[in-house]
N, C-alpha and C positions, 0 to 999 in steps of 0.2 A: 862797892863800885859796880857801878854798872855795865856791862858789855849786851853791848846791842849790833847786829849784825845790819847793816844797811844796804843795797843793792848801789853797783856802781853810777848805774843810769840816775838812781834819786840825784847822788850828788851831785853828778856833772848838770844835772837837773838847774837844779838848785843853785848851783854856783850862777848858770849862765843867765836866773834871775837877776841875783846879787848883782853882776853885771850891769843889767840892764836898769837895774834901778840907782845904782851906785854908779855908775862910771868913773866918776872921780877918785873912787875907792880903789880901783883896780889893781894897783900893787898890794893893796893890802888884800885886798880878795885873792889876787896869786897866791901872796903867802900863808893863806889861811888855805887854801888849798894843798900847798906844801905839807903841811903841819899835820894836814888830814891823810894824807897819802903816805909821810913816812909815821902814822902812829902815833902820834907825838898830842893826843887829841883822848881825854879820857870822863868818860862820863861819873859822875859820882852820886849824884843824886837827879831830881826830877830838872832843876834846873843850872847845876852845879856842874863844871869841870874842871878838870886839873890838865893844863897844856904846859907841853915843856918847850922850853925854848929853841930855835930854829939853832942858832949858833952858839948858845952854852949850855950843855948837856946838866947843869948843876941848877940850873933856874926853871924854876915850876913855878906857874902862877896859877893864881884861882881865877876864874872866868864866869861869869853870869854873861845873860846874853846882851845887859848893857851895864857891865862895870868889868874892868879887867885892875890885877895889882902889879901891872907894869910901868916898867918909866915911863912909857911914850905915853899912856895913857894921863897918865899924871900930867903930863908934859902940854898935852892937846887933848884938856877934857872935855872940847869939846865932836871928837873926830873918833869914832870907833876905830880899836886897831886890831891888828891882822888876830889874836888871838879873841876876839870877841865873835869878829867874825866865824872864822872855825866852829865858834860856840852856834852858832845861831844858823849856820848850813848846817852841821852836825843834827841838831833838833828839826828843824824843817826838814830834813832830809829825813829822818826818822817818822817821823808825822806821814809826808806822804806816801814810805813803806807802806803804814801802818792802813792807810786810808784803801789804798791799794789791795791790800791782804783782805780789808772786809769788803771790800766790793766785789772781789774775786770767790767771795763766801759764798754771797749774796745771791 
């Protein structure tokens, strides 16, 4: 598993893209914001995570930054849901760290 440390500012960063490109997404961007905030958001591999579920502590899904194995998902394939998202601030938010750290090298 992977544990990466991301600065707060990326995220709220990065959300308030998500926003801005998504609007119509915006509950689902809250809850993927939730998700990220209480932990519940874990990276596994380069593009890979394991997110547990907001209100069943027994449901863990795998998440890519465009496929989640959730119901909603299933349900509305074609509407990214709040765990995909999570996926995909997560990584963008980690990217700009990372863009960040080498410019600040530089």
């Amino acid at each position: 598993m992977t544990t990466t440390s991301i600065a707060l500012t990326s995220i709220q960063r990065t959300i308030a893209r998500a926003l801005s490109i998504a609007p119509s997404d915006r509950s689902r961007i809250g809850r993927a914001a939730e998700l990220i905030s209480f932990g519940l958001v874990s990276q596994t591999d380069a593009s890979t995570f394991t997110v547990r579920s907001l209100t069943d502590d027994t449901l863990v899904y795998t998440v890519q930054p465009d496929a989640c194995t959730c119901e909603g998902r299933r349900h509305y394939p074609t509407r990214r849901c709040s765990h995909e998202w999570a996926a995909r601030i997560v990584l963008s938010a980690a990217r700009e760290d990372i863009a960040q750290r080498e410019q600040a090298q530089r």
